[in-house]
C-alpha positions, 0 to 999 in steps of 0.5 A, spaced: 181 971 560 189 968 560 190 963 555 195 957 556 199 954 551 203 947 552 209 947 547 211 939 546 218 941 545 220 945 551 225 942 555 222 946 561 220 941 567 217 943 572 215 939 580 208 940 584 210 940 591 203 939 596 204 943 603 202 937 608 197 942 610 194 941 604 193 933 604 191 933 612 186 937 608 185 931 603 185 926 609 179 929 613 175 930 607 176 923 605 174 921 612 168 926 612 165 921 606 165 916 611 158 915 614 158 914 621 164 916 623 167 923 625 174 926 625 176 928 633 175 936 633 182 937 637 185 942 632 188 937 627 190 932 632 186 927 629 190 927 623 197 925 623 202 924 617 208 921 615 212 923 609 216 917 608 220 913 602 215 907 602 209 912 602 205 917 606 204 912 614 197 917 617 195 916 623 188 917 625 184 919 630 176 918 629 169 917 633 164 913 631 157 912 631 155 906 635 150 903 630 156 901 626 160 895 624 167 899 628 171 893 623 168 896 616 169 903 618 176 902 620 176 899 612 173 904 608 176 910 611 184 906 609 180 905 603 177 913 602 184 916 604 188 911 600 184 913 594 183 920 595 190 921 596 193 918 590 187 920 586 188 928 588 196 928 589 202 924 586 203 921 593 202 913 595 200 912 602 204 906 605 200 905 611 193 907 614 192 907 622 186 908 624 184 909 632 178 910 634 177 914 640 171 916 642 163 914 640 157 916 639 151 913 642 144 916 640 141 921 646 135 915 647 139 909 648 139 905 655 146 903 657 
């Protein structure tokens, strides 16, 4: 087992840099802790990031679950990314879109 030793007078400093891949990872978990809604399944199209001065601007692509408030999804998914991006990385996210792009209705619904 390694031991590690943090020595308060070393004049080291060092930088933690995320692959994009890695927050695009973060942003998709963060959508799958939304209930009803569901990432588009088109090889990471439904994740799009923007490394930015202001922030991270993400651009979402989601279906949803036709039970559901499409208002208050779109919310608490600005709001999951948000949290679990600046909770996870040293990033702060600018903007949120989300676009909803398809949705799911139950098998035995009439239209």
């Amino acid at each position: 087992m390694a031991h590690i030793r943090h020595d308060p007078t070393s004049t080291q400093k060092g930088k933690v840099t995320y692959n994009s891949g890695i927050v695009s990872g973060i942003v998709a978990l963060a959508i799958n802790e939304v209930e009803g809604v569901a990432l588009l399944n088109t090889k990471n199209k439904g994740v799009k990031l923007n490394f930015e001065k202001q922030g991270i601007v993400a651009d979402i692509s989601v279906k949803v679950d036709s039970n559901y408030n499409v208002p208050s999804l779109a919310f608490r998914i600005q709001q999951s990314i948000k949290h679990n991006v600046e909770s996870m990385t040293n990033y702060k996210v600018a903007k949120v879109d989300v676009h909803i792009q398809d949705v799911n209705f139950p098998e035995n619904s009439a239209l």
